[in-house]
Predicted model as a PDB file, atoms N, CA, C, CB and O in Angstrom, pLDDT in the B-factor column:
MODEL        1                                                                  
ATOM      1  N   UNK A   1       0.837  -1.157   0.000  1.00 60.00           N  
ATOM      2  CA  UNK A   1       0.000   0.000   0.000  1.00 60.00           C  
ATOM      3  C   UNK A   1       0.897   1.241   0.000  1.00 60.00           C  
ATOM      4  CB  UNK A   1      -0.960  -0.014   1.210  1.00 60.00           C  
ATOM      5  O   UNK A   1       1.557   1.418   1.024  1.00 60.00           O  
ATOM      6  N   UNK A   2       0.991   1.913  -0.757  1.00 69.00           N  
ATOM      7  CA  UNK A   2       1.398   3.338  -1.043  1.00 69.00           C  
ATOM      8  C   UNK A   2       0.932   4.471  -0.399  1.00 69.00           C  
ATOM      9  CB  UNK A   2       1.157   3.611  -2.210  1.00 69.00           C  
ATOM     10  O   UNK A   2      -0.290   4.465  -0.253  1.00 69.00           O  
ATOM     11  N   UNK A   3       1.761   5.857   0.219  1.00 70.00           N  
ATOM     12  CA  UNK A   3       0.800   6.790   1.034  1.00 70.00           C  
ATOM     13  C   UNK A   3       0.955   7.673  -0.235  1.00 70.00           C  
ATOM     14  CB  UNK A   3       1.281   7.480   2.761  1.00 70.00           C  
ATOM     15  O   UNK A   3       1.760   7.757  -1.163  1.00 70.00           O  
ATOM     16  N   UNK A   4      -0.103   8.245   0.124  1.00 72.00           N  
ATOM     17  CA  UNK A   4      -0.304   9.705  -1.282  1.00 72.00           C  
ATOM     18  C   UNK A   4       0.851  10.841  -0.386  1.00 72.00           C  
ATOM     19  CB  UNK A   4      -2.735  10.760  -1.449  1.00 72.00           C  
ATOM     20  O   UNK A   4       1.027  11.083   0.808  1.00 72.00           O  
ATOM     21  N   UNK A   5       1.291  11.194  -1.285  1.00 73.00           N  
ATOM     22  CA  UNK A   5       2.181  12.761  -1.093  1.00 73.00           C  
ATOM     23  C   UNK A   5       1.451  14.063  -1.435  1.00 73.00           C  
ATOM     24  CB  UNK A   5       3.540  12.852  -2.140  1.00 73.00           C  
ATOM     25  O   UNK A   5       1.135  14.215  -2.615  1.00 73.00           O  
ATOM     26  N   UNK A   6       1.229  14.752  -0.801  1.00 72.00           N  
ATOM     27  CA  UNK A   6       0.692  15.989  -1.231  1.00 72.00           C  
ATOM     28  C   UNK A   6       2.005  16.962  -2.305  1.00 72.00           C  
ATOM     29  CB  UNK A   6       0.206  16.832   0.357  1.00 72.00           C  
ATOM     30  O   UNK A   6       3.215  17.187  -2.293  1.00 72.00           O  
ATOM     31  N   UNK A   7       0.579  17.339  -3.278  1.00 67.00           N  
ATOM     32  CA  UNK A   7       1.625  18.043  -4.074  1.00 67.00           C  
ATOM     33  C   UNK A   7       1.288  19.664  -3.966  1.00 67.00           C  
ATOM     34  CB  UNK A   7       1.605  17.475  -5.713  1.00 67.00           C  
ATOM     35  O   UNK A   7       0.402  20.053  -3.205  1.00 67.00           O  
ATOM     36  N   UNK A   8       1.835  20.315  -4.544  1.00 62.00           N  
ATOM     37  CA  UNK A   8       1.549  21.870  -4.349  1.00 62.00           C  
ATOM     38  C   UNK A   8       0.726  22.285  -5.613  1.00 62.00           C  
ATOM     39  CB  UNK A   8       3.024  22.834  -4.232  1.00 62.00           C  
ATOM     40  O   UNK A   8       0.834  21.868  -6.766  1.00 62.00           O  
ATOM     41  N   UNK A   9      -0.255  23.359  -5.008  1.00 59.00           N  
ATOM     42  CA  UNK A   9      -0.709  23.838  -6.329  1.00 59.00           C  
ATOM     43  C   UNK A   9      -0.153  24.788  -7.203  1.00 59.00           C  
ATOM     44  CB  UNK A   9      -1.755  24.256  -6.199  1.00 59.00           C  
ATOM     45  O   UNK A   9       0.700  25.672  -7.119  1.00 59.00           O  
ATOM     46  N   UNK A  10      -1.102  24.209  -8.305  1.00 57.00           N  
ATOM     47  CA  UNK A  10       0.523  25.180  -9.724  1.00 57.00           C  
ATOM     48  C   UNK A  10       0.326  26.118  -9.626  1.00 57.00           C  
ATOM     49  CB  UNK A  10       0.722  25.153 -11.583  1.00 57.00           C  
ATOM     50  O   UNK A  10       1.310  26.597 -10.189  1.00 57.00           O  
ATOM     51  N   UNK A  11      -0.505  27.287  -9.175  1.00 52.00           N  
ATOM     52  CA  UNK A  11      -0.478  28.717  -9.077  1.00 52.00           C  
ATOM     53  C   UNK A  11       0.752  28.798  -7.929  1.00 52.00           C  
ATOM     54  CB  UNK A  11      -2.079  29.433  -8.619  1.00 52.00           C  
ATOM     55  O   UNK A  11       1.558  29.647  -8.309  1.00 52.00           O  
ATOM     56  N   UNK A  12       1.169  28.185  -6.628  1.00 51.00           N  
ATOM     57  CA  UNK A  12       2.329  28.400  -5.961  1.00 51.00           C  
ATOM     58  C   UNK A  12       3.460  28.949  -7.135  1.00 51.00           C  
ATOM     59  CB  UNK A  12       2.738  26.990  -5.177  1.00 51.00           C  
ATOM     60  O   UNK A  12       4.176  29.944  -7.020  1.00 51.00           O  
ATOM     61  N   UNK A  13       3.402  27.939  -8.376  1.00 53.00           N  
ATOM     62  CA  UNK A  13       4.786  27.707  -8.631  1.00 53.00           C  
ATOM     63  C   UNK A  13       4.965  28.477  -9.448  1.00 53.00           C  
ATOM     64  CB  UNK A  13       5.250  26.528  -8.980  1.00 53.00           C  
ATOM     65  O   UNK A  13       6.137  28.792  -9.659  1.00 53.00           O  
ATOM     66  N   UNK A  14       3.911  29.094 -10.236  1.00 57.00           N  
ATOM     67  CA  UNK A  14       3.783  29.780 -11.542  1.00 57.00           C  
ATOM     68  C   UNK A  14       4.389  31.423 -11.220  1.00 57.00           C  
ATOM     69  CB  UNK A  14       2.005  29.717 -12.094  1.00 57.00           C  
ATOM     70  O   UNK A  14       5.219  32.041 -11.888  1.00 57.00           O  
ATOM     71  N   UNK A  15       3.586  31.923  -9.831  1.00 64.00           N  
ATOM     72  CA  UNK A  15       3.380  33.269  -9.777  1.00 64.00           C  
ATOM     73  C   UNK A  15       3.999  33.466  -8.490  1.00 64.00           C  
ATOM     74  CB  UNK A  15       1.925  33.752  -9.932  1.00 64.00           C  
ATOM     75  O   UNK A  15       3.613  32.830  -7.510  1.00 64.00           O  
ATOM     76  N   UNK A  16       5.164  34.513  -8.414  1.00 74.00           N  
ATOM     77  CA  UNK A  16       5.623  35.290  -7.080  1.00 74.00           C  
ATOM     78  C   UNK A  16       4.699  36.346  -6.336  1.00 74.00           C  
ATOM     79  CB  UNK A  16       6.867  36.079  -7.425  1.00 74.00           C  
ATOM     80  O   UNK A  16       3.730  36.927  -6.825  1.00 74.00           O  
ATOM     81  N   UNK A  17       5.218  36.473  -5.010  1.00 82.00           N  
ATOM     82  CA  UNK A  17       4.444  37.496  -4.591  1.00 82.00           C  
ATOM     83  C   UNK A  17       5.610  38.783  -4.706  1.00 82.00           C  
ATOM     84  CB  UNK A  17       3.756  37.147  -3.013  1.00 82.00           C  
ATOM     85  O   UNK A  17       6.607  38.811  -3.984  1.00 82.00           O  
ATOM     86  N   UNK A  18       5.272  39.927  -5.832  1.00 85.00           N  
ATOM     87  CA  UNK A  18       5.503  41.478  -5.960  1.00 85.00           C  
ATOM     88  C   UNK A  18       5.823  42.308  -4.765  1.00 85.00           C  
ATOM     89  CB  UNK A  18       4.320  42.095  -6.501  1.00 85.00           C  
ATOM     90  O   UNK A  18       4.897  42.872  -4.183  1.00 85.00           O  
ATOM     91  N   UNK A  19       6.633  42.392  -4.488  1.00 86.00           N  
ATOM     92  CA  UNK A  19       7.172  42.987  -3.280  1.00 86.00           C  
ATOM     93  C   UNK A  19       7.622  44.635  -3.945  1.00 86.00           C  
ATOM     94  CB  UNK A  19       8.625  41.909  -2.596  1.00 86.00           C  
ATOM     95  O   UNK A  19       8.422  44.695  -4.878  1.00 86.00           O  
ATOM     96  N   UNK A  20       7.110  45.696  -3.443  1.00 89.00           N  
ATOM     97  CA  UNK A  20       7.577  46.749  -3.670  1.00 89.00           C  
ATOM     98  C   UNK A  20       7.926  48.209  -2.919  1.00 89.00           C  
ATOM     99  CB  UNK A  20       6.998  46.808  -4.389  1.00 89.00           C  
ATOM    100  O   UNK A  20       7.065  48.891  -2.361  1.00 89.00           O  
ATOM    101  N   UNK A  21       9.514  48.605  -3.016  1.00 88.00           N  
ATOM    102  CA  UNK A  21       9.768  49.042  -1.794  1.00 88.00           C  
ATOM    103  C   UNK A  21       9.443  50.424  -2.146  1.00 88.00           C  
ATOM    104  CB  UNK A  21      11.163  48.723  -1.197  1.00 88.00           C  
ATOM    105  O   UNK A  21       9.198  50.785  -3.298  1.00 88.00           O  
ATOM    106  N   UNK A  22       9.447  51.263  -1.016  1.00 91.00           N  
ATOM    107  CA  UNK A  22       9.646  52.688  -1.580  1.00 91.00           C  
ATOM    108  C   UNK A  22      11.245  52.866  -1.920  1.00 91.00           C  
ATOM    109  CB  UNK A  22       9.119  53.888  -0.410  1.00 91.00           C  
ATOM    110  O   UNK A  22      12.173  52.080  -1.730  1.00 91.00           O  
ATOM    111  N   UNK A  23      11.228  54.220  -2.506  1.00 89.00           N  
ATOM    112  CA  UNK A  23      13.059  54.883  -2.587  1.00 89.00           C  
ATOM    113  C   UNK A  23      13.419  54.647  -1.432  1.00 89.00           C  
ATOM    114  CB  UNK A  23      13.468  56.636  -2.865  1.00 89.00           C  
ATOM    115  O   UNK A  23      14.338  53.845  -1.266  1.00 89.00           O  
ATOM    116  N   UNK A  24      12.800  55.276  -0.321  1.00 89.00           N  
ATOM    117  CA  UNK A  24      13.620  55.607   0.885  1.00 89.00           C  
ATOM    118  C   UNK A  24      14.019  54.640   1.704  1.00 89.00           C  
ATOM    119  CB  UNK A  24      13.034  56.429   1.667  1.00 89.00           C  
ATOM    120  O   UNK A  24      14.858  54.882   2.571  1.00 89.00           O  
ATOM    121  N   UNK A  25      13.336  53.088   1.510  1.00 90.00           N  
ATOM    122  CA  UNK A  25      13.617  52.234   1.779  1.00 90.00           C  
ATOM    123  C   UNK A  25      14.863  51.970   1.693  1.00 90.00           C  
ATOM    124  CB  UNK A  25      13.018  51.682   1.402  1.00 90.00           C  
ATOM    125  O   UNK A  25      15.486  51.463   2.625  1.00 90.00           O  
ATOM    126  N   UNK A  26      15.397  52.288   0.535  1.00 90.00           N  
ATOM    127  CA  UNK A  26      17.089  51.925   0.092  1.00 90.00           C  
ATOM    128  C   UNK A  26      17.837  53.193   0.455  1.00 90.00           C  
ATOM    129  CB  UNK A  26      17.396  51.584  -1.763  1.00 90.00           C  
ATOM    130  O   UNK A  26      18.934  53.179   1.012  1.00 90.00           O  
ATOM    131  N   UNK A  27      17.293  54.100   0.168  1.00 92.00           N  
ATOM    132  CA  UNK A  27      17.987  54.938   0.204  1.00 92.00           C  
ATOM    133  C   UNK A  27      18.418  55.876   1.589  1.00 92.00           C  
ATOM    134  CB  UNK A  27      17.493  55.458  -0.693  1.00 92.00           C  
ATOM    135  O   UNK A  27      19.279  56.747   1.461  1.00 92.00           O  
ATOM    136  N   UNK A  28      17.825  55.658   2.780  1.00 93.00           N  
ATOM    137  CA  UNK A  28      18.108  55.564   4.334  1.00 93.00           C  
ATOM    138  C   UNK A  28      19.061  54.902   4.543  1.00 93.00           C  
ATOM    139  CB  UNK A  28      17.165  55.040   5.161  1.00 93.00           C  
ATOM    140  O   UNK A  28      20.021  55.620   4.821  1.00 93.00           O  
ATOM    141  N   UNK A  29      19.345  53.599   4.551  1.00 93.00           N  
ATOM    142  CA  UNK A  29      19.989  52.598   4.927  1.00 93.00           C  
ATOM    143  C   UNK A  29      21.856  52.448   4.585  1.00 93.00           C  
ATOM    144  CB  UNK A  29      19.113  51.574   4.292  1.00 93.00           C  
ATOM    145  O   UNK A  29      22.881  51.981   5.083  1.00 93.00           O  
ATOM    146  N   UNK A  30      21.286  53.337   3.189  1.00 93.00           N  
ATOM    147  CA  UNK A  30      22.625  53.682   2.470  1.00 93.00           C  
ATOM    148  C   UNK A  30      23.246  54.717   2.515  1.00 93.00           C  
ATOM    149  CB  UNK A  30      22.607  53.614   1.354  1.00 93.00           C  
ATOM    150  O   UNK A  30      24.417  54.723   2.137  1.00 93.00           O  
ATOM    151  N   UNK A  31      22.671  55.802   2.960  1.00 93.00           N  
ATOM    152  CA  UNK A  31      23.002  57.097   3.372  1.00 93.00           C  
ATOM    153  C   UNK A  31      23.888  56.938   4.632  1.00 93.00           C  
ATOM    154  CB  UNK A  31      21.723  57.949   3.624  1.00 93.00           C  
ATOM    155  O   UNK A  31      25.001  57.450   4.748  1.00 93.00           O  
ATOM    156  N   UNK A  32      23.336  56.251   5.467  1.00 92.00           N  
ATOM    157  CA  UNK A  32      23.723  55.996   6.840  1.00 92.00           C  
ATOM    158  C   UNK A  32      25.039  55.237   6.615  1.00 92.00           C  
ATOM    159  CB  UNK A  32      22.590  55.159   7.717  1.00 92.00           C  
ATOM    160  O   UNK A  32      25.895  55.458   7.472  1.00 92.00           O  
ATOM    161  N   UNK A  33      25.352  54.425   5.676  1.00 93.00           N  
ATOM    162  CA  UNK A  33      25.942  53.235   5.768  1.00 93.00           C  
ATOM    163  C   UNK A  33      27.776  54.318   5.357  1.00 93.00           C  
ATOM    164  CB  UNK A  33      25.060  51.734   4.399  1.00 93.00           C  
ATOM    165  O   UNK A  33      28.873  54.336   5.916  1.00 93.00           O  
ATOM    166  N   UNK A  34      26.988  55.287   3.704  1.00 89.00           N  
ATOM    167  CA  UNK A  34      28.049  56.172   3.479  1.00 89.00           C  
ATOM    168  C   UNK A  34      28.448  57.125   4.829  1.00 89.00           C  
ATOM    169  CB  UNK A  34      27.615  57.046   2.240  1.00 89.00           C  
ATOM    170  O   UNK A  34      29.604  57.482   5.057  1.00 89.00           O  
ATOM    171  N   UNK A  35      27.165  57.505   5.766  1.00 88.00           N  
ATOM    172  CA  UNK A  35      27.595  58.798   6.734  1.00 88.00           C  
ATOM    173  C   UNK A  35      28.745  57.711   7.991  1.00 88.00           C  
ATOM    174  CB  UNK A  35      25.658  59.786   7.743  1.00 88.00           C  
ATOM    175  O   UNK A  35      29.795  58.080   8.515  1.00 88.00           O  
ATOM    176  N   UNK A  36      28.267  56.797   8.094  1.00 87.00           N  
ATOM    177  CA  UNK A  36      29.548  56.034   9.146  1.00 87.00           C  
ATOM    178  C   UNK A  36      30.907  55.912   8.558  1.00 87.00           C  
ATOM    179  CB  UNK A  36      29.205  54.395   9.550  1.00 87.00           C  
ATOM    180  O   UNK A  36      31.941  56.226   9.147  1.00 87.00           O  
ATOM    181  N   UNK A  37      30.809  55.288   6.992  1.00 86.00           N  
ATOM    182  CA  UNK A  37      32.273  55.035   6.277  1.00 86.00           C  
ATOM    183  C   UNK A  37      32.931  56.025   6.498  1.00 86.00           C  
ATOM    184  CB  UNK A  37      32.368  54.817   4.810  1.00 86.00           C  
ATOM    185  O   UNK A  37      33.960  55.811   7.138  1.00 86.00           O  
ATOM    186  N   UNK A  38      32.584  57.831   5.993  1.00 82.00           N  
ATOM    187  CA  UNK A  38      33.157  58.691   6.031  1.00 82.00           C  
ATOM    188  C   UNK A  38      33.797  59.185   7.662  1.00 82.00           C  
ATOM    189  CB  UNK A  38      32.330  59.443   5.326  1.00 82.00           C  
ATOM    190  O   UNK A  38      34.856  59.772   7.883  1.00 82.00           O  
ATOM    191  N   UNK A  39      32.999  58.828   8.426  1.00 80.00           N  
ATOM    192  CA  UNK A  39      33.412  59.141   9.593  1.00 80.00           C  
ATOM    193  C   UNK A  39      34.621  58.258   9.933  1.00 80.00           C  
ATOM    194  CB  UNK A  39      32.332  59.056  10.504  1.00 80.00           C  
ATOM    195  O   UNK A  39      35.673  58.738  10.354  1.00 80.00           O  
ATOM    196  N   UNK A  40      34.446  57.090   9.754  1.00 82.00           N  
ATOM    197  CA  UNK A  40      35.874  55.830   9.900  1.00 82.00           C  
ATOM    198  C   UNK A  40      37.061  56.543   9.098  1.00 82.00           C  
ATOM    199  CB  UNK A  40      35.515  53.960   8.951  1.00 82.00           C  
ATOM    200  O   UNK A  40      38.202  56.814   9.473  1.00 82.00           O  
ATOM    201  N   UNK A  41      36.315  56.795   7.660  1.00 80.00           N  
ATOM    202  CA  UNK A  41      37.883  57.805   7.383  1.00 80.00           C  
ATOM    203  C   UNK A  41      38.411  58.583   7.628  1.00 80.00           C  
ATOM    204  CB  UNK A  41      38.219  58.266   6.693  1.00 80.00           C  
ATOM    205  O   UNK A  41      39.637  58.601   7.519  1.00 80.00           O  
ATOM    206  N   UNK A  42      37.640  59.662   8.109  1.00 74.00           N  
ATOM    207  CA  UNK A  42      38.035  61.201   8.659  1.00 74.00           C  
ATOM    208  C   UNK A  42      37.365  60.983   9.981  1.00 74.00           C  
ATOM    209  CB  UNK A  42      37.367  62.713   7.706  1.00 74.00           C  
ATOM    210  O   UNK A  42      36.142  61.066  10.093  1.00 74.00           O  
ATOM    211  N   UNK A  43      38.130  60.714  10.940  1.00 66.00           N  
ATOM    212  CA  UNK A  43      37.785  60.716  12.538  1.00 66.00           C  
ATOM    213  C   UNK A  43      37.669  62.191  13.098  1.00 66.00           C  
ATOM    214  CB  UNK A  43      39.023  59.916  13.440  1.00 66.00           C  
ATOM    215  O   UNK A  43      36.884  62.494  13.997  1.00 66.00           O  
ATOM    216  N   UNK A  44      38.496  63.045  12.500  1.00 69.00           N  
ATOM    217  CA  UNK A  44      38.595  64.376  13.137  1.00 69.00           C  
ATOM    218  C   UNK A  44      37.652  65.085  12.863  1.00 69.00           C  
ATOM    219  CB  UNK A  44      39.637  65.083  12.875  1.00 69.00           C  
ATOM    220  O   UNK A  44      37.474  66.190  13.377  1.00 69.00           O  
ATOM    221  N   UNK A  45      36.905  64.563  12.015  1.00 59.00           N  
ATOM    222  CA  UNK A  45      35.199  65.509  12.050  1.00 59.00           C  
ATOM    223  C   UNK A  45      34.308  65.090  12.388  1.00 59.00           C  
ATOM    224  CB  UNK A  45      34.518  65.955  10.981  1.00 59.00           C  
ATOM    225  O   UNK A  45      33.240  65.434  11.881  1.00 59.00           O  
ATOM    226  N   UNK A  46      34.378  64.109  13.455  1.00 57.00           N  
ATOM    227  CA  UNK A  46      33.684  63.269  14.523  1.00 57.00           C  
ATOM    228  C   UNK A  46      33.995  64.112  15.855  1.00 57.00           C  
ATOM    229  CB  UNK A  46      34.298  61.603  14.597  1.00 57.00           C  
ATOM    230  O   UNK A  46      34.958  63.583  16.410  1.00 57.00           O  
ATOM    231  N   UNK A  47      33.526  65.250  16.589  1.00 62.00           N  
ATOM    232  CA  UNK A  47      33.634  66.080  17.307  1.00 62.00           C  
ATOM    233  C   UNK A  47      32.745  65.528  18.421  1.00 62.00           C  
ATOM    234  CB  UNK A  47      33.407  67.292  16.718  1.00 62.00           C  
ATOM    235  O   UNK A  47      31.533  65.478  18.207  1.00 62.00           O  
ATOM    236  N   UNK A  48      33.181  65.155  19.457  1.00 61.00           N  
ATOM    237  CA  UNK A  48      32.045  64.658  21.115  1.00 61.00           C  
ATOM    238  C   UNK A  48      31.984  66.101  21.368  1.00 61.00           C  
ATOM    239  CB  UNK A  48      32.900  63.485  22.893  1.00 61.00           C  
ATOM    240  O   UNK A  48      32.624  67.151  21.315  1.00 61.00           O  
ATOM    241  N   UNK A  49      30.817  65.548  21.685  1.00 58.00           N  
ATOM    242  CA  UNK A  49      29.417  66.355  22.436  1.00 58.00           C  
ATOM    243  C   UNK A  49      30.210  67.023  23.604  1.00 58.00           C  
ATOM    244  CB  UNK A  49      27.938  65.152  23.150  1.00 58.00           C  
ATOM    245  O   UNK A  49      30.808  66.305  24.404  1.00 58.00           O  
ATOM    246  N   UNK A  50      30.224  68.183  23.701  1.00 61.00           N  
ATOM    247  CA  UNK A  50      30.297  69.054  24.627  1.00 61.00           C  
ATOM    248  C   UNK A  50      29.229  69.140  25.874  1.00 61.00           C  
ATOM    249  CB  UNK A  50      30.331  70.131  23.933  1.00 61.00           C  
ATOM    250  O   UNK A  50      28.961  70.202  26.435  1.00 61.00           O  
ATOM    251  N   UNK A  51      28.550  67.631  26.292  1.00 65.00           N  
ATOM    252  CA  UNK A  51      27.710  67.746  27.223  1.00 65.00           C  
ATOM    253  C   UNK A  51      28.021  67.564  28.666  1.00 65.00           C  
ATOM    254  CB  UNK A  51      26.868  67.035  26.903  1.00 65.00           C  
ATOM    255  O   UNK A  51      28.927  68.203  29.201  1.00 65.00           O  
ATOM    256  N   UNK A  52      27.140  66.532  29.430  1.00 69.00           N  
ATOM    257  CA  UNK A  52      27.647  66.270  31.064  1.00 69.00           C  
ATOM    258  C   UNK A  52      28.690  65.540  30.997  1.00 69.00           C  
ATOM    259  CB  UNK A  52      26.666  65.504  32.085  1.00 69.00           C  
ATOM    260  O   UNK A  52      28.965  64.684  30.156  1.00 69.00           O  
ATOM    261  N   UNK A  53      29.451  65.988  32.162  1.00 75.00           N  
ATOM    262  CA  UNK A  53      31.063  64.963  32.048  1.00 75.00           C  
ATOM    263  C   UNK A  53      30.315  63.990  32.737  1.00 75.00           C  
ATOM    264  CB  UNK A  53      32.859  65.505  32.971  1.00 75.00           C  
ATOM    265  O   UNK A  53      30.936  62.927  32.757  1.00 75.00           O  
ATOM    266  N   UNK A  54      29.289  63.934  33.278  1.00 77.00           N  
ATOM    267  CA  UNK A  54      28.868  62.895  34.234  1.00 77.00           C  
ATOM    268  C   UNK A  54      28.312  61.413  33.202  1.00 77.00           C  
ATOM    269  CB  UNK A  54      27.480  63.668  35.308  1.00 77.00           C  
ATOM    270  O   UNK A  54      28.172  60.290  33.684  1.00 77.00           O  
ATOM    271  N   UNK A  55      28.107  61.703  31.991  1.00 73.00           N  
ATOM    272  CA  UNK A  55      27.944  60.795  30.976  1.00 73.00           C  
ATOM    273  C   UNK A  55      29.169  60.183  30.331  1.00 73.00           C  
ATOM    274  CB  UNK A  55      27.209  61.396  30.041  1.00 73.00           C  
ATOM    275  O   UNK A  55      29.127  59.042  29.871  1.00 73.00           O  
ATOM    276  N   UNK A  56      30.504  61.096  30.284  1.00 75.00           N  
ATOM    277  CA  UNK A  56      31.664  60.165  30.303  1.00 75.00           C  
ATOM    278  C   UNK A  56      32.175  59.527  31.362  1.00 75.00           C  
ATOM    279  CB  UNK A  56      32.615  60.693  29.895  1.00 75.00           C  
ATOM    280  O   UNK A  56      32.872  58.520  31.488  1.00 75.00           O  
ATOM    281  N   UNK A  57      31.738  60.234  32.038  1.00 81.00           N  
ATOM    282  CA  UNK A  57      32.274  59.263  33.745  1.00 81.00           C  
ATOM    283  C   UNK A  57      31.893  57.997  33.524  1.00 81.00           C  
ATOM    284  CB  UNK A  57      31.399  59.706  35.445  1.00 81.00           C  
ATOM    285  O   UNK A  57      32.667  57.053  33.364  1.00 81.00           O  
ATOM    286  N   UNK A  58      29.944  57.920  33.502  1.00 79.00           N  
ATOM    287  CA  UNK A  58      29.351  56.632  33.418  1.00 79.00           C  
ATOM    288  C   UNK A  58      29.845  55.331  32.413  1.00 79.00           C  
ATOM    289  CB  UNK A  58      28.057  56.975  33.094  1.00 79.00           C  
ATOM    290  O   UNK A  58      30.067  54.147  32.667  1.00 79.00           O  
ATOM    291  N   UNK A  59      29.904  56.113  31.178  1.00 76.00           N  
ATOM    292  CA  UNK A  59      30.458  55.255  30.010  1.00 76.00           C  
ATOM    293  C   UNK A  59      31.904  54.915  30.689  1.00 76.00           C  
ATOM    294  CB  UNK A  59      30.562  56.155  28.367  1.00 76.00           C  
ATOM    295  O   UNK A  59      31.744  53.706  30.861  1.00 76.00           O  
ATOM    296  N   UNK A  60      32.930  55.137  31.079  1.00 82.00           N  
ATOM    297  CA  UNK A  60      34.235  54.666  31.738  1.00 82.00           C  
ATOM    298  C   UNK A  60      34.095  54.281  33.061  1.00 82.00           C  
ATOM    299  CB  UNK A  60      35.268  55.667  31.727  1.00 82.00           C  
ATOM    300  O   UNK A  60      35.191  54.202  33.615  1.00 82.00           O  
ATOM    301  N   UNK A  61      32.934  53.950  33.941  1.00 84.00           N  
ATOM    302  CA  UNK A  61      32.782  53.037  34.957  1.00 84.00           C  
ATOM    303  C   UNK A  61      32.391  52.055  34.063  1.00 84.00           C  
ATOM    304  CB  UNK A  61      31.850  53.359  36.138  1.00 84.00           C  
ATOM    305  O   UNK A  61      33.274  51.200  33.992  1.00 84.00           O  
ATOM    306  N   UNK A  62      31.349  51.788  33.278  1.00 81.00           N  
ATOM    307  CA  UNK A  62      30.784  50.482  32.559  1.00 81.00           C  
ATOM    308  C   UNK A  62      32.147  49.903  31.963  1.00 81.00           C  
ATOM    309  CB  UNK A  62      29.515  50.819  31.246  1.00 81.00           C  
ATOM    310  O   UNK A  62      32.425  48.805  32.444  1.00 81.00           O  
ATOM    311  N   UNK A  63      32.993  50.352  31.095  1.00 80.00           N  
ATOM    312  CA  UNK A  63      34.215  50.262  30.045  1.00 80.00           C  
ATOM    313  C   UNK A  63      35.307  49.392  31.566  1.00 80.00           C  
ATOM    314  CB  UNK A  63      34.931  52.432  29.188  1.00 80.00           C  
ATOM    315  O   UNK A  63      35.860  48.308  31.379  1.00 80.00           O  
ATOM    316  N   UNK A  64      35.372  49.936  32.544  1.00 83.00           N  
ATOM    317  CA  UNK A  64      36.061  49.148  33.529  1.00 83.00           C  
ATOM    318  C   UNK A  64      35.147  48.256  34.336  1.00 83.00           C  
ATOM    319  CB  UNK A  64      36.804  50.033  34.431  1.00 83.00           C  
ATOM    320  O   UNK A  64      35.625  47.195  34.739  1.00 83.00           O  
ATOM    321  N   UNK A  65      34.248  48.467  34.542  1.00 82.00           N  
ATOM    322  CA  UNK A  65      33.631  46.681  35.059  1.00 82.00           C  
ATOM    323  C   UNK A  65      33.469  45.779  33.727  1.00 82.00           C  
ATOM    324  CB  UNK A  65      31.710  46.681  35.917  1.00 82.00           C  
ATOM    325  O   UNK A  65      33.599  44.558  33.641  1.00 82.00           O  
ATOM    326  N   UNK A  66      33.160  46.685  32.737  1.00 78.00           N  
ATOM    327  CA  UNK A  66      33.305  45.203  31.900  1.00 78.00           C  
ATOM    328  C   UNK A  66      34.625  44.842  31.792  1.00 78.00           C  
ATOM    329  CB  UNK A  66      32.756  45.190  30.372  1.00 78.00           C  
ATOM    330  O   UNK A  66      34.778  43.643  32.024  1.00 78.00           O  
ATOM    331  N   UNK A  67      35.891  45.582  31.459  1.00 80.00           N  
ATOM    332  CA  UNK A  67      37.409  44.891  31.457  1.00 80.00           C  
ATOM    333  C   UNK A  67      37.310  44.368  32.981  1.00 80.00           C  
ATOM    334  CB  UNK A  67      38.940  46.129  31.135  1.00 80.00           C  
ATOM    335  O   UNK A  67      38.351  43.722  33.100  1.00 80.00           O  
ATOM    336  N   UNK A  68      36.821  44.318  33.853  1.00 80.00           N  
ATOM    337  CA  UNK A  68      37.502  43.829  35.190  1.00 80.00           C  
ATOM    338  C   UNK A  68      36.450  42.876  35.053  1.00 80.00           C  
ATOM    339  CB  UNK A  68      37.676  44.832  36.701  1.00 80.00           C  
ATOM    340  O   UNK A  68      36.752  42.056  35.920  1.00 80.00           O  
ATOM    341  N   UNK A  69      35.423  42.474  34.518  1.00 72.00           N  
ATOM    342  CA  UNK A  69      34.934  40.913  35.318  1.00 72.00           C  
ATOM    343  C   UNK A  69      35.473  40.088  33.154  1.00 72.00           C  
ATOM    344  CB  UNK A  69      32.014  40.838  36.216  1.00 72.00           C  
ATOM    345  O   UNK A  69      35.186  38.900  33.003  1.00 72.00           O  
ATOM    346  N   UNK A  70      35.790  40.440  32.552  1.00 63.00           N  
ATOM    347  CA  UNK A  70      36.450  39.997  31.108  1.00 63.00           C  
ATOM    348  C   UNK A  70      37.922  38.924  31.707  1.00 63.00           C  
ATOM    349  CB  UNK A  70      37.085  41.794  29.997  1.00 63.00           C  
ATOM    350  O   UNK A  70      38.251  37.861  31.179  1.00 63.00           O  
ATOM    351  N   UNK A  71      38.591  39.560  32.880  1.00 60.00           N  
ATOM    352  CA  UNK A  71      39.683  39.014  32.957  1.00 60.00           C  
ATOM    353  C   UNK A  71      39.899  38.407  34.141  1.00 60.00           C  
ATOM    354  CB  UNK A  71      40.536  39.776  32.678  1.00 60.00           C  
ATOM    355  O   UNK A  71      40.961  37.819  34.349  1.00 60.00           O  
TER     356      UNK A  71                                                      
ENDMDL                                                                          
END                                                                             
């Protein structure tokens, strides 16, 4: 006795589903992608924020508990 296999129907196979993006879809993603590269090349026009020192403090307590429980 033989089991039946299900087969797929031929509209599956015939026809895709049309996916369509906007511009900005691509064109966000890539903007961003050029605005980081340029910064990796030219670091010196990457200027920190003139804000609370109390936010670099924090970021360099985290930066040393993570190196101190790492080792």
């Amino acid at each position: 006795m033989s089991a039946r296999t299900q087969t797929r129907p031929s509209s599956a196979t015939r026809g895709g589903v049309e996916v369509r993006l906007p511009w900005w879809a691509l064109a966000l993603p890539a903007l961003a992608f050029v605005a980081l590269l340029l910064l990796i090349l030219n670091p010196a026009d990457a200027h920190a924020s003139s804000g609370d020192p109390a936010v670099g403090e924090l970021i360099e307590r985290i930066q040393q508990t993570v190196l101190r429980q790492g080792s």
